[in-house]
C-alpha positions as CSV (number, residue, x, y, z in Angstrom):
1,X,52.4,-46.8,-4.7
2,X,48.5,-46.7,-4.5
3,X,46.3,-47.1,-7.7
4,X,42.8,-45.9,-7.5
5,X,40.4,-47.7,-9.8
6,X,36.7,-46.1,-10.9
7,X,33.8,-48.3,-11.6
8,X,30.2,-47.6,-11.9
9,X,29.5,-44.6,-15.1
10,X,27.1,-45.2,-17.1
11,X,24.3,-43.7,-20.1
12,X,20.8,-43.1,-17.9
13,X,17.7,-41.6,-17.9
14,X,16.7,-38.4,-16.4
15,X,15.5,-39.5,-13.1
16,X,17.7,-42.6,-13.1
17,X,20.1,-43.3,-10.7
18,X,23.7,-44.6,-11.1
19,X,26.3,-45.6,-8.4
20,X,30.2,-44.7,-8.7
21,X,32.9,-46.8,-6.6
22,X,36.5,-45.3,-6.1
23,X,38.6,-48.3,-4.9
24,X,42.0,-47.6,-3.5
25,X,44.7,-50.7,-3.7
26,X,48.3,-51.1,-2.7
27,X,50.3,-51.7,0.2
28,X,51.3,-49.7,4.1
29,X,48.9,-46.9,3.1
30,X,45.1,-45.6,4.5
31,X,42.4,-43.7,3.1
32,X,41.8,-40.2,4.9
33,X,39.7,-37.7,3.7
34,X,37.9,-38.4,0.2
35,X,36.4,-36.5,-3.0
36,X,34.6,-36.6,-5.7
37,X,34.9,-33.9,-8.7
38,X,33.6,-33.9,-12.0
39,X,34.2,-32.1,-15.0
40,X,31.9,-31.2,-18.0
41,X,33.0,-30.1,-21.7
42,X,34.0,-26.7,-21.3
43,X,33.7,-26.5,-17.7
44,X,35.7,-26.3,-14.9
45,X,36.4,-29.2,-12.2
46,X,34.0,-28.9,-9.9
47,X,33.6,-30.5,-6.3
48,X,31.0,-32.6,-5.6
49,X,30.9,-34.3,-2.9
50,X,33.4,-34.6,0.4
51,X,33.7,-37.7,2.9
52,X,36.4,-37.3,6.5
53,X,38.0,-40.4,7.8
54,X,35.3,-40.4,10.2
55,X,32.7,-40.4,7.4
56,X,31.2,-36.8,7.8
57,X,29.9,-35.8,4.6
58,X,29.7,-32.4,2.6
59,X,28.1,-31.9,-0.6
60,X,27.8,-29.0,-3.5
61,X,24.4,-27.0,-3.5
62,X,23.6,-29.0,-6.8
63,X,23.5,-32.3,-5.9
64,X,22.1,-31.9,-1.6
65,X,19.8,-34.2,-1.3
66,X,19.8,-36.4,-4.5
67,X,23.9,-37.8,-4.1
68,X,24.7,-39.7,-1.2
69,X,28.7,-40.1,-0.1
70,X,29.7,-43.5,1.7
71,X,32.5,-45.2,2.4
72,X,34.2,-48.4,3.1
73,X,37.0,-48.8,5.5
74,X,38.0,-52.1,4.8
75,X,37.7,-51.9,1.9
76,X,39.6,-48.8,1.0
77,X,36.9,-48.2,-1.3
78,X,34.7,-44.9,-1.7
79,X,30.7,-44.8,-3.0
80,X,28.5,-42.0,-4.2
81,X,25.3,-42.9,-4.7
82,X,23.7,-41.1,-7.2
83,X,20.1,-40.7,-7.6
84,X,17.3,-38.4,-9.5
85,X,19.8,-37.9,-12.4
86,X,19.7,-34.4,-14.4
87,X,21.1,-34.1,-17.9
88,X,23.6,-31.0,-16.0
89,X,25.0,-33.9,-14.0
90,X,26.5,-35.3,-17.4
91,X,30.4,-35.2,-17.1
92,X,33.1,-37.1,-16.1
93,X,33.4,-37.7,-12.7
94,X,36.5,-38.1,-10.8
95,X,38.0,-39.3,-6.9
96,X,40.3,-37.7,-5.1
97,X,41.7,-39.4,-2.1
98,X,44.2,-38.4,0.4
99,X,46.2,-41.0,1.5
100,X,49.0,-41.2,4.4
101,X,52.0,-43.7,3.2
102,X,54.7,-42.4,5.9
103,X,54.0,-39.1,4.5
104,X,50.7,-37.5,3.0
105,X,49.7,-37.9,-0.5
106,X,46.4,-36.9,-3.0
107,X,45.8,-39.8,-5.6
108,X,43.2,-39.5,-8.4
109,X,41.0,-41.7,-10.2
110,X,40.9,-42.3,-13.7
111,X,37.6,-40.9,-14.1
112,X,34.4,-42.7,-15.2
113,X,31.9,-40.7,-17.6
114,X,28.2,-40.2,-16.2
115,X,26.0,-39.2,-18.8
116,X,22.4,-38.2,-18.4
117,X,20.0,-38.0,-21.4
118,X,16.9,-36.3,-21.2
């Protein structure tokens, strides 16, 4: 079994920034591909932010060039750095990783509320 663990949401300012971690612990397993989603009140899931084993990185039209996606092999643990904070970024924000264990799997994190105040 893997267990992911989120770390890093916060309350900030408009303009602030805040940084999420999505760490990934068990045993006989590695971290491919990773994402980040979030979800606001009423809204749908939406994808954020995209990192490949080989740390190429995508990113929705909303957040390019504010939200920066890292990772940490050795760690097993994901980052996204985000900066210039908007009230619209408020929701709760979630990983996604997909893991191989013998066979391919898609864990997700707890979720860790960001919210933005104006």
């Amino acid at each position: 079994q893997v267990q992911l663990v989120e770390s890093g949401g916060g309350l900030v300012q408009a303009g602030g920034s805040l940084r999420l971690s999505c760490a990934a612990s068990g045993s006989n397993f590695s971290v491919n591909a990773a994402n980040w989603y979030r979800q606001a009140p009423g809204k749908k899931r939406e994808l954020v932010a995209g990192i490949t084993s080989g740390g190429s990185t995508d990113y929705g039209d909303s957040v390019k060039g504010r939200f920066t996606n890292s990772r940490d092999n050795a760690k097993n643990t994901v980052y996204l750095q985000m900066n210039s904070l908007k009230p619209e970024d408020t929701a709760v924000y979630y990983c996604n990783l997909r893991v191989y264990r013998g066979k391919w799997y898609n864990y997700w994190g707890q979720g860790t509320q960001v919210t933005v105040s104006s």
